[in-house]
N, C-alpha and C positions, 0 to 999 in steps of 0.2 A: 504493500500500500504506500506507505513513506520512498519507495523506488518509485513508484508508478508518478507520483505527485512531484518526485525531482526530474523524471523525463521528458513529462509532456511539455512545459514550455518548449523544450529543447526540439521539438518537432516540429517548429516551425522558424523557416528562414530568419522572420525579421526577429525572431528572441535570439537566436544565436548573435545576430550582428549586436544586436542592444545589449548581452554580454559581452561581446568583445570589446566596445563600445567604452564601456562603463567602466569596466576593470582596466582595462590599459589608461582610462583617467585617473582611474583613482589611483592608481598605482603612481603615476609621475602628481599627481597633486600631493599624495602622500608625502614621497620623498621632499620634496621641492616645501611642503610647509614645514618643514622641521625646521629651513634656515629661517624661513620668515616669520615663525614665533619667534626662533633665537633672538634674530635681529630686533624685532619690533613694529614689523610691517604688516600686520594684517590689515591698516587702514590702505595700503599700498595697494594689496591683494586689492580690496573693495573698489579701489578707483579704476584699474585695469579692466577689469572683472567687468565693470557701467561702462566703460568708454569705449568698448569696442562696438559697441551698438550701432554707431552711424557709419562704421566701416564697415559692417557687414549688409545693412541696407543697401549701403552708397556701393557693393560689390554685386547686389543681386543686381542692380539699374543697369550695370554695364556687363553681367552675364558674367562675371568672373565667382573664382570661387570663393566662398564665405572666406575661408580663413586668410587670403590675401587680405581681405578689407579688414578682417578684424584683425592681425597681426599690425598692420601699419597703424592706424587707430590705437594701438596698446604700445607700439612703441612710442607714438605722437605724444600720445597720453604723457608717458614716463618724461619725456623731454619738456614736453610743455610746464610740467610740476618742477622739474628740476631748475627751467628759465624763469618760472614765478618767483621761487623763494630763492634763486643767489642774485634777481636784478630789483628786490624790492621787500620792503620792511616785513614784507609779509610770512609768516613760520610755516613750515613744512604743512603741518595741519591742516592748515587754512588753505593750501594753496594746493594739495587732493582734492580738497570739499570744494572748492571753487569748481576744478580743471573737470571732476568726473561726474560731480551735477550736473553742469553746461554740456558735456558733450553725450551722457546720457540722455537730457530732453531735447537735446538734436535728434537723437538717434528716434527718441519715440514721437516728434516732429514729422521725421521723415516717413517713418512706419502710417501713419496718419494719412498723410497727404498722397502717400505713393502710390498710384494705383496699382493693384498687383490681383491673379490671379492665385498666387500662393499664399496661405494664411503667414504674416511673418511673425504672426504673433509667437511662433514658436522659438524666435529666438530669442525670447523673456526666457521660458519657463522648459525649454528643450524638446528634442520632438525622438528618443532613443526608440521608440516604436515605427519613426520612419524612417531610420540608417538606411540609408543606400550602400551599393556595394564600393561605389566608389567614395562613400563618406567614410566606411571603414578603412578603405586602403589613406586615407588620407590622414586619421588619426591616428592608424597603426606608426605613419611614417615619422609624423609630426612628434609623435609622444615617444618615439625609439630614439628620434635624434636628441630631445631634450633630455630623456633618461640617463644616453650616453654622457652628453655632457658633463650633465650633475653627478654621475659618478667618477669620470675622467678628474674633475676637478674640484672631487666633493674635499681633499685636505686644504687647498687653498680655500676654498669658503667659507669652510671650518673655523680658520685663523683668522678670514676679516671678520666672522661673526662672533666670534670669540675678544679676538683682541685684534682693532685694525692699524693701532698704531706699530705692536709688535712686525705684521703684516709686513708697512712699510720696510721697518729696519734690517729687513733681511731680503730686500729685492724686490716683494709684490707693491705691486700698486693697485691699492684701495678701490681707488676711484672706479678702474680697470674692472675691478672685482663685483663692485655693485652694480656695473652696468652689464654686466653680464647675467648678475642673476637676476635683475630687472626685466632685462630679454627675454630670459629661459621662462619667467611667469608669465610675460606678454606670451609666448609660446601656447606653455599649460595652460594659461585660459583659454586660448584656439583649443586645444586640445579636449578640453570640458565642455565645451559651450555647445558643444553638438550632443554632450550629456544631460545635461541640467539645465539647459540655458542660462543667461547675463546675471537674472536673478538671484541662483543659489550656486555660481561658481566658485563665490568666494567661501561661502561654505566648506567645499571640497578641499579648497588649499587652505585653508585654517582651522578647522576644526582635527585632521587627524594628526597633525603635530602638535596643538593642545593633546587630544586625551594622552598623547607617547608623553609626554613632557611629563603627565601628572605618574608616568609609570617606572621611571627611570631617570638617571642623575647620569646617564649615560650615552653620548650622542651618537656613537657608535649604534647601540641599542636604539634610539628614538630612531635612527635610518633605517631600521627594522620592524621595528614596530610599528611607524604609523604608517606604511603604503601594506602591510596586511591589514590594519583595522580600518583601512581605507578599499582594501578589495573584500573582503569579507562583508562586510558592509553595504557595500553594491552589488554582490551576490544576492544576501539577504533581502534586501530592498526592491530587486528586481522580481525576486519569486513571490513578495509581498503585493507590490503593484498588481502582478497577474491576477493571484487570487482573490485580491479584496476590488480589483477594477479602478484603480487607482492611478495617479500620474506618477509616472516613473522616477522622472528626476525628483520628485519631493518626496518621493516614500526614500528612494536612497540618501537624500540629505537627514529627512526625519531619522535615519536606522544611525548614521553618523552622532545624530544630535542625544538620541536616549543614550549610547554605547559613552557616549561623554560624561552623562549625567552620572550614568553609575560608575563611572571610574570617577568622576570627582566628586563621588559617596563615600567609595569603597575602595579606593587604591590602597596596598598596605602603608605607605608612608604618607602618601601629599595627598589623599581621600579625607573629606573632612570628618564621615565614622570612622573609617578605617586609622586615622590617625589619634583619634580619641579613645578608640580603642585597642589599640597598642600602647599609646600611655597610660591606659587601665590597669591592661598585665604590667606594663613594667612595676606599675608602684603596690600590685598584690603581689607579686614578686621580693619584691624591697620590703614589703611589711611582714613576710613570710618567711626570708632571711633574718630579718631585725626579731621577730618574735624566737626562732631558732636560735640566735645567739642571746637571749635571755634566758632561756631554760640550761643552758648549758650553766654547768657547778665554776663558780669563780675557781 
């Protein structure tokens, strides 16, 4: 019964692609959020994640493919934020929430006005039940080159998000380093956005290096653990979708979003029971030794 209920999706074309789909995002979102928790860019994530919107519009108008428009749109983005806050008084902060508001209500502007036979509403909210075969070959390629990367270069990343001035003093250049993994997110949001769409992609690259984060004091281990609680997840959420008739990309964010909760319940160290409860035992521990060494004979 429990085989029968894991095969049947799998008997049809479009669940296969919407697996493959899904878990090869979540797997490069996964890795890919462990530096951007480190560093402290999940606002970063969020701005990319909205801005690509009007380049993927402004790609359907001219017949090109999605992810050209939103890839240059997410590099724009990243540049645009970078020219606000070094040519004017204005802090990093401010100058995402400016850069990726405005060019998200371009994008759903454009969505508005466009006339189109295609619902584009799908690129809010994802459309993984209508991967095409060539949407697949496209994020397979997109998500293998960014994987590559980030592990080619995941020691130097390591060291700018760790310590970037160390970085400098041994040859790397900082600068060099943050604009690369700026890229690789502009990248990985192409990559999700045919999963979840605009709306919950930043979900995808923030949430599964939060729960790694709350599991381990180990980054080694965090590049381990959050692209499985990032595919496991999207496994889960997909078999969920089917049988409840549910939208896909939001039961996969939703199964990301419980998997958090209860790890920041219940994690044995940085879980907020989990933590209170280990310093339970320790001090019936300590009172258990302290009571032991009273009964002993002076």
């Amino acid at each position: 019964m429990l085989l029968d209920l894991l095969l049947e999706p799998l008997g049809y074309d479009f669940m296969q692609r919407a697996f493959l789909v899904t878990i090869t995002a979540a797997i490069v979102c996964g890795v890919l959020s462990c530096w951007l928790v480190l560093i402290g860019w999940s606002l970063m994530g969020d701005a990319v994640s909205h801005a690509v919107l009007p380049g993927v519009v402004i790609a359907y108008l001219m017949g090109t493919p999605f992810a050209v428009g939103a890839l240059v749109f997410g590099l724009g983005a990243v540049a645009l934020i970078f020219l606000v806050r070094s040519t004017s008084r204005v802090k990093e902060d401010a100058a995402i929430g400016v850069v990726f508001t405005t060019l998200f209500a371009l994008g759903l502007v454009l969505i508005s006005v466009v006339p189109s036979q295609t619902d584009l509403g799908h690129i809010l909210f994802g459309n993984l039940l209508g991967v095409s075969a060539a949407d697949l070959v496209q994020v397979l390629v997109l998500g293998a080159f960014t994987l590559v990367v980030l592990v080619l270069k995941r020691r130097d990343l390591t060291l700018y998000a760790f310590d970037p001035t160390h970085a400098h003093a041994i040859g790397l250049n900082p600068k060099v380093l943050g604009a690369l993994l700026l890229a690789l997110l502009a990248l990985t949001v192409v990559v999700a956005l045919q999963a979840v769409g605009v709306v919950l992609v930043v979900a995808m690259v923030i949430i599964p290096g939060a729960t790694a984060y709350l599991l381990t004091d180990r980054f080694a281990r965090m590049l381990v653990i959050s692209p499985a609680i990032a595919a496991g997840c999207a496994i889960v959420g997909i078999y969920a979708s089917y049988y409840l008739d549910a939208a896909s990309g939001g039961m996969v964010v939703l199964t990301m979003g419980v998997v958090f909760a209860l790890v920041y319940l219940f994690a044995p160290r940085h879980g907020v029971i989990g933590r209170s409860l280990v310093a339970a035992r320790r001090r019936r521990a300590a009172a258990a030794r302290s009571a032991a060494a009273e009964r002993q004979p002076a």
